[in-house]
ROLO-977232 format. One record per residue (C-alpha): residue number from 1; residue in three letters; x, y, z. Coordinates in nm, 4 decimals. Layout:
BEGIN
SITE_NUM_Ala_X_Y_Z
...
END
This chain:
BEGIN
SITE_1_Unk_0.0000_0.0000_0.0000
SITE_2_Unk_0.0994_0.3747_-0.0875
SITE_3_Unk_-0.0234_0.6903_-0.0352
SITE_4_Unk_-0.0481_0.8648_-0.3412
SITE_5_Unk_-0.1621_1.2337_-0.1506
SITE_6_Unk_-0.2999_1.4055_0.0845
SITE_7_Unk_-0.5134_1.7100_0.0837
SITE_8_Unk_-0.5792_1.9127_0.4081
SITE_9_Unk_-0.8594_2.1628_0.4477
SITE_10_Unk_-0.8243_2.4000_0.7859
SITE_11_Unk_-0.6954_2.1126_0.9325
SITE_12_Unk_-0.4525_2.2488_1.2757
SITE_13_Unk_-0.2377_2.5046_1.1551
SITE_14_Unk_-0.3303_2.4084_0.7521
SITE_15_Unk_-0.5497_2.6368_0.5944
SITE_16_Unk_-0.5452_2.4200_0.2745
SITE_17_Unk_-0.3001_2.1739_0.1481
SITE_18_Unk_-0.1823_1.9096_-0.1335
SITE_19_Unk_0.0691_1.7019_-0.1180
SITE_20_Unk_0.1618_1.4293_-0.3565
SITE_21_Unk_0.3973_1.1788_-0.1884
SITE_22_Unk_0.7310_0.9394_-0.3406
SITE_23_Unk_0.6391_0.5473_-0.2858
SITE_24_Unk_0.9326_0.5488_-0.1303
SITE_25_Unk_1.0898_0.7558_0.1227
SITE_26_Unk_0.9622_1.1074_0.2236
SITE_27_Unk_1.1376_1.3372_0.4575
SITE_28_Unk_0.9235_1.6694_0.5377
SITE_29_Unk_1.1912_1.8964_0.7219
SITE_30_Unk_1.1525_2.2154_0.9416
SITE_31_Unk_1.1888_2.3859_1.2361
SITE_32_Unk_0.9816_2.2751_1.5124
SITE_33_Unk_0.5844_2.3783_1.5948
SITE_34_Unk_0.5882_2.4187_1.2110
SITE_35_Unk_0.3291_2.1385_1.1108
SITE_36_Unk_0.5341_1.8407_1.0321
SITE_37_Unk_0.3697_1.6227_1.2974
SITE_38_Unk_0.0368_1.7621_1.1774
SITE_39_Unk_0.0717_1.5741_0.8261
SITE_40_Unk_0.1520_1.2808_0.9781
SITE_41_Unk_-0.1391_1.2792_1.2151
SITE_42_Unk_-0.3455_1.3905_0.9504
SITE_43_Unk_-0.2713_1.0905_0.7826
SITE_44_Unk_-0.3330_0.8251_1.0624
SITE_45_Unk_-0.6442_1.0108_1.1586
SITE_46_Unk_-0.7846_0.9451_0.7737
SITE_47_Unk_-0.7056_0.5680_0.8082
SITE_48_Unk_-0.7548_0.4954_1.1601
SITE_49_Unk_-1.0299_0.7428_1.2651
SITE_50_Unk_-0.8300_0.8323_1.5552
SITE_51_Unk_-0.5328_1.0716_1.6350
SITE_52_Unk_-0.2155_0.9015_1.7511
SITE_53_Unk_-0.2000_1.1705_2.0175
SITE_54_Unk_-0.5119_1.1132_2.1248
SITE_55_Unk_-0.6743_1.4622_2.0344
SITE_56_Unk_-1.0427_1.4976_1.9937
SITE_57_Unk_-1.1908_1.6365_1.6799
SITE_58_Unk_-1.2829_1.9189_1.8071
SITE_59_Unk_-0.9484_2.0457_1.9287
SITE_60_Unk_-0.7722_1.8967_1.5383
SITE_61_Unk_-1.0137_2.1402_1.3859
SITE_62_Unk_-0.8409_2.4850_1.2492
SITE_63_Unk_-0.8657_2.7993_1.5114
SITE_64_Unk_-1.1897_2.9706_1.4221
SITE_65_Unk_-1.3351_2.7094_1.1736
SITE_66_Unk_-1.5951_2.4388_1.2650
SITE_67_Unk_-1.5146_2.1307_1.0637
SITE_68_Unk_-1.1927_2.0003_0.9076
SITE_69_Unk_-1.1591_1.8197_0.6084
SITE_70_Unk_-0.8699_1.5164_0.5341
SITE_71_Unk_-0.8377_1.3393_0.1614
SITE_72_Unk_-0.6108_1.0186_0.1512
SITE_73_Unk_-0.5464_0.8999_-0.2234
SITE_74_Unk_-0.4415_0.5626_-0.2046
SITE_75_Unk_-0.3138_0.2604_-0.4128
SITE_76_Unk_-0.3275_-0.1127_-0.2507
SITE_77_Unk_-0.2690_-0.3938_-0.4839
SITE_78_Unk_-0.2552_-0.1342_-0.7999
SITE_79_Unk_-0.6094_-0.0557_-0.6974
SITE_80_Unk_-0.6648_0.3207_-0.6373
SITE_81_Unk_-0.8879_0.4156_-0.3106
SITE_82_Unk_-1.0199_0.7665_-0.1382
SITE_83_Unk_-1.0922_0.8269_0.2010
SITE_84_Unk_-1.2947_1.1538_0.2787
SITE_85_Unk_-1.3024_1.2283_0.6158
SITE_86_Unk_-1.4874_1.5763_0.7652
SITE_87_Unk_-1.4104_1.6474_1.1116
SITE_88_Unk_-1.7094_1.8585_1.2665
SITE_89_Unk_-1.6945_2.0351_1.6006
SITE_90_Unk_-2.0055_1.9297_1.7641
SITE_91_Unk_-2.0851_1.6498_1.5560
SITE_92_Unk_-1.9983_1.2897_1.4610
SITE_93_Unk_-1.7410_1.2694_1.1993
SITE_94_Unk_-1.8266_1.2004_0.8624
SITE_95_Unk_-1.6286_0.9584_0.6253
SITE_96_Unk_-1.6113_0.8337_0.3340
SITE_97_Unk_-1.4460_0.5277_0.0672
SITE_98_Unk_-1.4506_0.6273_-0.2602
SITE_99_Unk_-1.7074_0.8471_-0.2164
SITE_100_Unk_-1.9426_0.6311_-0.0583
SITE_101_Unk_-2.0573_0.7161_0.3120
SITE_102_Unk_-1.9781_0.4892_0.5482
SITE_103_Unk_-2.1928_0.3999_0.9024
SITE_104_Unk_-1.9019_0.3176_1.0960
SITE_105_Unk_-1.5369_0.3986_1.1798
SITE_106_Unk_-1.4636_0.0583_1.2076
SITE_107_Unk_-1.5241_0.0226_0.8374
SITE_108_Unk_-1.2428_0.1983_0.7851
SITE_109_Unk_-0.9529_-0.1028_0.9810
SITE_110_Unk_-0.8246_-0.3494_0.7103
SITE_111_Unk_-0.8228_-0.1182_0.4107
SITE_112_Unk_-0.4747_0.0734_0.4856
SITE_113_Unk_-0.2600_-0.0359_0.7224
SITE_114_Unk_-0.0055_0.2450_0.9462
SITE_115_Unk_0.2516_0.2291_1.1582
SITE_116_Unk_0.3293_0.5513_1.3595
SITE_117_Unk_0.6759_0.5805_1.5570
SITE_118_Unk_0.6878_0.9092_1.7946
SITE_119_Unk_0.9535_1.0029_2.0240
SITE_120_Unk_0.7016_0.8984_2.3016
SITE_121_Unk_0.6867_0.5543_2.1876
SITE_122_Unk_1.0043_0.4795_2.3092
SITE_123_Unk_0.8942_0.5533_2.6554
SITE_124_Unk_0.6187_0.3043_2.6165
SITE_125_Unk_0.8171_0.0082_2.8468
SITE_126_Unk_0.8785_0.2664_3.1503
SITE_127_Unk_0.5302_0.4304_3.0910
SITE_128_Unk_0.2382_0.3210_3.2660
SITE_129_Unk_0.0404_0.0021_3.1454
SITE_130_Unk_-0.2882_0.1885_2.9611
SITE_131_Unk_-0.0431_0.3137_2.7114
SITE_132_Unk_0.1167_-0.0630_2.6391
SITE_133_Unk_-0.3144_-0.1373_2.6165
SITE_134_Unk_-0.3723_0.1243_2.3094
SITE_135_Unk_-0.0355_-0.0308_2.1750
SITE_136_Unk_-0.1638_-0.3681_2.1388
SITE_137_Unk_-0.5600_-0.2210_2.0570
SITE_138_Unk_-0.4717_0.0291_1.7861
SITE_139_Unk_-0.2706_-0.2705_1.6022
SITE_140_Unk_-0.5151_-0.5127_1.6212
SITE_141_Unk_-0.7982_-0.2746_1.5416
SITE_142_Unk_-0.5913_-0.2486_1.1905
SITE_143_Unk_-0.5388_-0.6385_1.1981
SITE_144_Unk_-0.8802_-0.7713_1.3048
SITE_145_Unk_-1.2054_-0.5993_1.2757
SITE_146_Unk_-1.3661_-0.9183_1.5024
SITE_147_Unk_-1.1423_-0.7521_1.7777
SITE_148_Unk_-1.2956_-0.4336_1.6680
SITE_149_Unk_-1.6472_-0.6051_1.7477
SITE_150_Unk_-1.5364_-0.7383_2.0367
SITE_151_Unk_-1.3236_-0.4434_2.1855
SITE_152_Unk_-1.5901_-0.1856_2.1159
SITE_153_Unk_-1.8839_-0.3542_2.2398
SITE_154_Unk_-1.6664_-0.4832_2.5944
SITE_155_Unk_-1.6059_-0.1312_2.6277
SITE_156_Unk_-1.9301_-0.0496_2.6146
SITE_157_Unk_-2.0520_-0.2481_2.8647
SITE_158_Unk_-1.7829_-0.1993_3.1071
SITE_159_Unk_-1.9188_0.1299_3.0700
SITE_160_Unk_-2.3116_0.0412_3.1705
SITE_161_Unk_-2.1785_-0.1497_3.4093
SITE_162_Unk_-1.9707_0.0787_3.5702
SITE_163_Unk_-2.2574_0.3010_3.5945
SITE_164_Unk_-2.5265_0.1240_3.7759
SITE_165_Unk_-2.2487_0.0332_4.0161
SITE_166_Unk_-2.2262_0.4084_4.1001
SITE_167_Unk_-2.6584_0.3960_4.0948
SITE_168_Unk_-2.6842_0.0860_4.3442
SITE_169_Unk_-2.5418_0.3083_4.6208
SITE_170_Unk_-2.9106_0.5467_4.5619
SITE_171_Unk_-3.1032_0.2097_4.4184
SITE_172_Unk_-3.0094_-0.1024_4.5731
SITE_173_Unk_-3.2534_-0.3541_4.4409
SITE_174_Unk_-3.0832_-0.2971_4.0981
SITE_175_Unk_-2.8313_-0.5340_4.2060
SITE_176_Unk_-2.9744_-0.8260_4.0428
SITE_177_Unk_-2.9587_-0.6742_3.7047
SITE_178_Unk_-2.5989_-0.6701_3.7339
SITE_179_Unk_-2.6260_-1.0489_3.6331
SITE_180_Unk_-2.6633_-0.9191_3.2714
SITE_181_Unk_-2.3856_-0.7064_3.2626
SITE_182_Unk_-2.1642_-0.9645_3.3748
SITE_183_Unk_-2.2437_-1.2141_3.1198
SITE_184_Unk_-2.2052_-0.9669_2.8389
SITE_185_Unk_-1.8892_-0.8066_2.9871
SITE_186_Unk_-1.7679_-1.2272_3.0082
SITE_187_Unk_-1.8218_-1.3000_2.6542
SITE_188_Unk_-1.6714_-0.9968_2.4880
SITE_189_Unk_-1.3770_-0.9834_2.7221
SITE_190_Unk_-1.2988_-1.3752_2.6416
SITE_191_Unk_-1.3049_-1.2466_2.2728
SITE_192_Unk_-1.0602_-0.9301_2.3718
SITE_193_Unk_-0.8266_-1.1283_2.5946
SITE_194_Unk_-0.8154_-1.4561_2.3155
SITE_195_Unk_-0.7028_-1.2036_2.0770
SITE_196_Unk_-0.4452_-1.0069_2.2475
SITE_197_Unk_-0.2949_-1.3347_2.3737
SITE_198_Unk_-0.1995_-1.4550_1.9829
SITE_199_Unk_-0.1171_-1.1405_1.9353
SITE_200_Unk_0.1665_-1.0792_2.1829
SITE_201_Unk_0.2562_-1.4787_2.0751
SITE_202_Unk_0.3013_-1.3826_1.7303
SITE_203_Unk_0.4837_-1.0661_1.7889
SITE_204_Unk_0.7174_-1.2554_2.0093
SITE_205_Unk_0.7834_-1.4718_1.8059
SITE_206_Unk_0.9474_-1.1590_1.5618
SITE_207_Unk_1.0992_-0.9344_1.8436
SITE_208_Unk_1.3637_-1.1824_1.9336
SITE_209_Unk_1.5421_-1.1704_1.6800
SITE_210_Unk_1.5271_-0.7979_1.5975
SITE_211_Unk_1.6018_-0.7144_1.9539
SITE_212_Unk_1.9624_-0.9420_1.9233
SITE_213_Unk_2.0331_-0.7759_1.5762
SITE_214_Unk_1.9999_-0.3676_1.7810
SITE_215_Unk_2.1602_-0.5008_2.0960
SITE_216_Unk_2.4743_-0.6676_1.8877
SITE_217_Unk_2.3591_-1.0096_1.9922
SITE_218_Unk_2.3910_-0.9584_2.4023
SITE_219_Unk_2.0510_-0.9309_2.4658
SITE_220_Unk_1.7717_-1.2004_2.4690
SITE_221_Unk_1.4177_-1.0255_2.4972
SITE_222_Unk_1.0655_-1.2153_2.5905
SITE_223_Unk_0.7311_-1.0561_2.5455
SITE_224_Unk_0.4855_-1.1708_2.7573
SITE_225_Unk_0.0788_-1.1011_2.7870
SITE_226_Unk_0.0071_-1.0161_3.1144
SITE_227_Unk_-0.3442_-1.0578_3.1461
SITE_228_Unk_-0.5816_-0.9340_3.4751
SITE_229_Unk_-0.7359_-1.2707_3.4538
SITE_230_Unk_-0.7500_-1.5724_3.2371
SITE_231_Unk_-1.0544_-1.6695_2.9679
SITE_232_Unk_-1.1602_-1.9617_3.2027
SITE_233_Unk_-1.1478_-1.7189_3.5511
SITE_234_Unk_-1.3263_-1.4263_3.4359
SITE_235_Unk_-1.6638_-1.4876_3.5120
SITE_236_Unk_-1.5654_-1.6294_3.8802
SITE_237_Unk_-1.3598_-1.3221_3.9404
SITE_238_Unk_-1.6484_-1.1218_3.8690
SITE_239_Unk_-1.8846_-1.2820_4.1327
SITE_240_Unk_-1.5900_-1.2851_4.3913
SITE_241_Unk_-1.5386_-0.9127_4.3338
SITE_242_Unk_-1.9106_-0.8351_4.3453
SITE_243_Unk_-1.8884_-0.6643_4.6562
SITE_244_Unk_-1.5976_-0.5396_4.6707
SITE_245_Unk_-1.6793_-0.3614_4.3110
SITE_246_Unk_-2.0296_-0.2318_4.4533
SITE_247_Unk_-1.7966_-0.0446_4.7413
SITE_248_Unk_-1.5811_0.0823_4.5380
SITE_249_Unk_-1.8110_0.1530_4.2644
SITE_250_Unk_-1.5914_-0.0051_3.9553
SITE_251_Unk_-1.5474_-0.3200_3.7976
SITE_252_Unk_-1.1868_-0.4440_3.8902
SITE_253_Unk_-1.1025_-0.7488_3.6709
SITE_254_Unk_-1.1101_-0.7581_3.3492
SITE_255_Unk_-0.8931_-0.7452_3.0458
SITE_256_Unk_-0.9427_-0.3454_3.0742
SITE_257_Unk_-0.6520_-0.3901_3.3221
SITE_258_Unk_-0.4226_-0.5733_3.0991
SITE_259_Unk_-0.0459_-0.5014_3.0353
SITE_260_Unk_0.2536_-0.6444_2.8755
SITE_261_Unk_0.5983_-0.7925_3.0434
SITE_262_Unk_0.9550_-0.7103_2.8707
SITE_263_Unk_1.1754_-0.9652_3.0182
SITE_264_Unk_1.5797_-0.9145_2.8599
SITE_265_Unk_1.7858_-1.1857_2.9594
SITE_266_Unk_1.5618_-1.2816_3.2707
SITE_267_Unk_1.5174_-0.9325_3.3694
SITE_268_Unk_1.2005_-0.7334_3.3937
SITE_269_Unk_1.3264_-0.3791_3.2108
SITE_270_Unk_0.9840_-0.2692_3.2548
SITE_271_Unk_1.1047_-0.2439_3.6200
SITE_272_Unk_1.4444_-0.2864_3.6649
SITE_273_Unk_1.6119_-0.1899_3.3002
SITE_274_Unk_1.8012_0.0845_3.2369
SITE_275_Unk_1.6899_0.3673_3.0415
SITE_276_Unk_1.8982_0.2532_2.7559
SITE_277_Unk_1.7424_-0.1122_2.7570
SITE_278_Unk_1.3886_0.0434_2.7723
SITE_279_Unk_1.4753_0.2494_2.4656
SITE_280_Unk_1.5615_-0.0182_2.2648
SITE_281_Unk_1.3324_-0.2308_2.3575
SITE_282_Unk_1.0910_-0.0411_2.2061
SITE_283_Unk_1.2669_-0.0084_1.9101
SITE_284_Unk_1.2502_-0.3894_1.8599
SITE_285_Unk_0.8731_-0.3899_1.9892
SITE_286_Unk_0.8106_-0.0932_1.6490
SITE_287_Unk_1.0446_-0.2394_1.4216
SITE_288_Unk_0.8514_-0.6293_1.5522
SITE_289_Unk_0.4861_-0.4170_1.4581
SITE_290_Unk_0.6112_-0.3570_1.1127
SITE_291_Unk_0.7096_-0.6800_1.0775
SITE_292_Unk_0.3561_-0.8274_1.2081
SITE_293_Unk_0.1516_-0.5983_0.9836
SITE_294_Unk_0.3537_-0.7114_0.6684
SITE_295_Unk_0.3175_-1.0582_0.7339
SITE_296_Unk_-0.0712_-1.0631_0.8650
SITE_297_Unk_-0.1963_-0.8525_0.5805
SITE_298_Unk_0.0072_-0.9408_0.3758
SITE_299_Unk_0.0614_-0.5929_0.1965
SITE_300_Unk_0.3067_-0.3396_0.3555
SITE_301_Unk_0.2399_-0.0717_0.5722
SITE_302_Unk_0.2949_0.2848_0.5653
SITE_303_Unk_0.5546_0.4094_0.7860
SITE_304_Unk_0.5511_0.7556_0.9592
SITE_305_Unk_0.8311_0.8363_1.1477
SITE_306_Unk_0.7913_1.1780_1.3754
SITE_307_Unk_1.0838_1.2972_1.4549
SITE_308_Unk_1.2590_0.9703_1.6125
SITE_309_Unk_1.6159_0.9605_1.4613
SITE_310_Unk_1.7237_1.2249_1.6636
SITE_311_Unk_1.6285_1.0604_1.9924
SITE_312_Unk_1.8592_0.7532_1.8587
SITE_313_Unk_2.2377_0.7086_1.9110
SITE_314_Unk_2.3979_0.6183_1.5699
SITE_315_Unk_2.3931_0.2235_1.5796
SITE_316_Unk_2.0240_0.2522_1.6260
SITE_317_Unk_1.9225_0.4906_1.3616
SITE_318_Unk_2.1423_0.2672_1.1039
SITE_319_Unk_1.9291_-0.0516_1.2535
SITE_320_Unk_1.6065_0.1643_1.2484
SITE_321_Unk_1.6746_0.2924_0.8504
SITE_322_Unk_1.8056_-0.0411_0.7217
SITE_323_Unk_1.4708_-0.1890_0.7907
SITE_324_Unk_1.2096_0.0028_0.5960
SITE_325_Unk_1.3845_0.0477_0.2349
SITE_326_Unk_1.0977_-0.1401_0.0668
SITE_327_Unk_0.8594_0.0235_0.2015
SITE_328_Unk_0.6263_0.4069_0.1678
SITE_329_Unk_0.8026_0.5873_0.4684
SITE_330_Unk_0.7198_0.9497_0.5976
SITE_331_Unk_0.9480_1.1175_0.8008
SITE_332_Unk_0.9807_1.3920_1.0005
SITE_333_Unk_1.3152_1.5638_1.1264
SITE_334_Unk_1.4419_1.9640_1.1496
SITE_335_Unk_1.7401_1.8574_0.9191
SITE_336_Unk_1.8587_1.6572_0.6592
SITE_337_Unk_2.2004_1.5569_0.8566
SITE_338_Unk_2.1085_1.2364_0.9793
SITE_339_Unk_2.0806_1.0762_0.6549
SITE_340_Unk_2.3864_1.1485_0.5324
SITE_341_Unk_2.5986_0.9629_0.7165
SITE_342_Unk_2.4079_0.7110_0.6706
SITE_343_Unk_2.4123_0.6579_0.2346
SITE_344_Unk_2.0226_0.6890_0.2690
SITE_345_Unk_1.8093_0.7009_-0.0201
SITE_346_Unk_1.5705_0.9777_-0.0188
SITE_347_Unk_1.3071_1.0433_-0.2182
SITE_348_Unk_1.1172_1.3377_-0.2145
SITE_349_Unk_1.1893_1.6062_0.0106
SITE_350_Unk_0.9292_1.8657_0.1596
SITE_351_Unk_1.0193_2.1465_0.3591
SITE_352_Unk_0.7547_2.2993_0.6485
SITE_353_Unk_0.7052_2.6851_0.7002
SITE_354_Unk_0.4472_2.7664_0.9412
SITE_355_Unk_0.1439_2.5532_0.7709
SITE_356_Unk_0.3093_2.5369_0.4311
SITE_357_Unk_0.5233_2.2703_0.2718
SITE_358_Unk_0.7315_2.3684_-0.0343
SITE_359_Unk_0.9715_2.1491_-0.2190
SITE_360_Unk_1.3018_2.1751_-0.3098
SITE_361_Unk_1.3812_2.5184_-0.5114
SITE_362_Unk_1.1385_2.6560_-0.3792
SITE_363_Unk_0.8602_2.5568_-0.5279
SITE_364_Unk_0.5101_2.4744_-0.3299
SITE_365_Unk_0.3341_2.2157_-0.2519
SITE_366_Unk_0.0345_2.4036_-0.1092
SITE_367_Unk_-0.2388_2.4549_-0.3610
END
């Protein structure tokens, strides 16, 4: 898969934009609180319906406007695709595939597949464990739109549930109805917790040997699910807790507590590794995602790459650049040093100015 352009309409600090992106590799360059990171996001937002950074529409939305608009021209398989997507301030968002409405977001996982690497990802082994969660859920979301089912709809009635435990302290006799809950909250969080559980196998099952390759072969790294409960404990857990979730008005087990366990050479980093083990750590667990999402849907990704190279020492960024040659790459950096040292091929080369992009000589992109 490729992404042929992107147009921006009072999207952030874009008043209008077109950009018409290399298959290859595509480094947008600028000072900082330009807009770089803004393309990027613009571009996960319009294929995952949500922003990487977590922002809400209404705060992606242009300073005095009250919708946004995002076009995505694809190609996947030599088949072209659009994705319209209108941000609104105080209403849903609308999207669309080839001009054709869809109902839901999650109509959107499966047809172009992302992976986005931040700065803040490579905190994601010391951060805390709801951040490893949206890891594993934004992946599989783009892997697995049963998990999409599943996820959404356990979510949801975590949520109900979670509610009329905060009513039975005002309505007591609802208790009983809390019988329905459970079983609902059992069988979609079976679903969630099967899932994640291949999941984490099958990206262990790549990590290793990335992780020896960016450590020079002296580190051996294990990624292990760590899941609240088990499949076959979840509905006892919930009747044990009963109580105890009525006092404190929230459901405690469930795989909405989940995390994930980095053990290098029989060492939990997630606890006691250094800074620099964390680090690259999470360089294996990116460069293991890439891997996962070529080999599951079979197509490769798009790559978008905010600013990371210059939180990497040089061994790394030669590990981190070797490994996506073959495929669409978007990346983000104030200069074009790093890459020299490096005998990097570059593409097509964009340079930010305050909400504009112009390429080389001068010439811009905006239209």
């Amino acid at each position: 898969m490729v992404i042929e352009s992107i147009e921006l309409k009072n999207y952030r600090n874009y008043e209008e934009l077109h950009m018409e992106l290399n298959q290859g590799t595509n480094i947008l360059y600028g000072d900082n609180a330009q807009g770089k990171t803004n393309i990027l996001e613009s571009a996960y937002v319009c294929c995952t319906s949500k922003s990487h950074r977590g922002a809400k529409d209404r705060d992606i939305i242009r300073f005095g406007q009250d919708e946004s608009h995002i076009k995505l021209q694809i190609r996947k398989n030599d088949v072209p695709w659009r994705i319209d997507m209108h941000l609104k301030k105080n209403k849903p968002k609308g999207i669309a595939i080839n001009g054709i409405p869809i109902r839901r977001a999650s109509e959107l996982f499966g047809l172009a597949n992302m992976v986005f690497f931040s700065p803040e990802d490579l905190n994601i082994i010391k951060n805390g464990p709801a951040e490893r969660r949206r890891f594993i859920d934004m992946e599989l979301c783009q892997l697995d739109k049963l998990y999409v089912h599943s996820l959404v709809q356990y979510n949801r009635v975590l949520l109900q549930r979670n509610r009329l435990l905060k009513e039975l302290a005002f309505k007591p006799e609802y208790e009983t109805t809390l019988d329905i809950w459970d079983e609902q909250l059992v069988k979609y969080g079976v679903e969630v917790i099967t899932s994640r559980r291949l999941f984490i196998e099958q990206l262990g099952g790549i990590i290793s040997g990335i992780h020896a390759r960016l450590s020079g072969g002296k580190e051996e790294i294990s990624v292990l699910y760590d899941p609240d409960i088990r499949e076959e404990d979840f509905k006892a857990a919930l009747e044990k807790n009963r109580s105890q979730d009525i006092r404190q008005k929230t459901t405690l087990a469930g795989p909405h507590r989940d995390d994930i366990n980095f053990i290098v050479n029989g060492i939990d980093i997630r606890r006691f590794g250094s800074q620099g083990q964390q680090r690259t750590a999470a360089l294996s667990l990116k460069l293991s995602e890439l891997e996962l999402v070529k080999l599951v849907s079979r197509d490769a990704p798009v790559l978008l790459l905010d600013d990371v190279l210059s939180e990497l020492d040089g061994s790394r960024q030669t590990q981190l650049l070797s490994a996506i040659q073959d495929i669409q790459t978007m990346i983000t950096c104030t200069g074009l040093d790093d890459f020299v040292s490096h005998q990097f091929t570059i593409n097509k080369v964009f340079h930010v100015v305050a909400g504009h992009v112009y390429q080389p000589m001068g010439c811009p992109a905006d239209k």
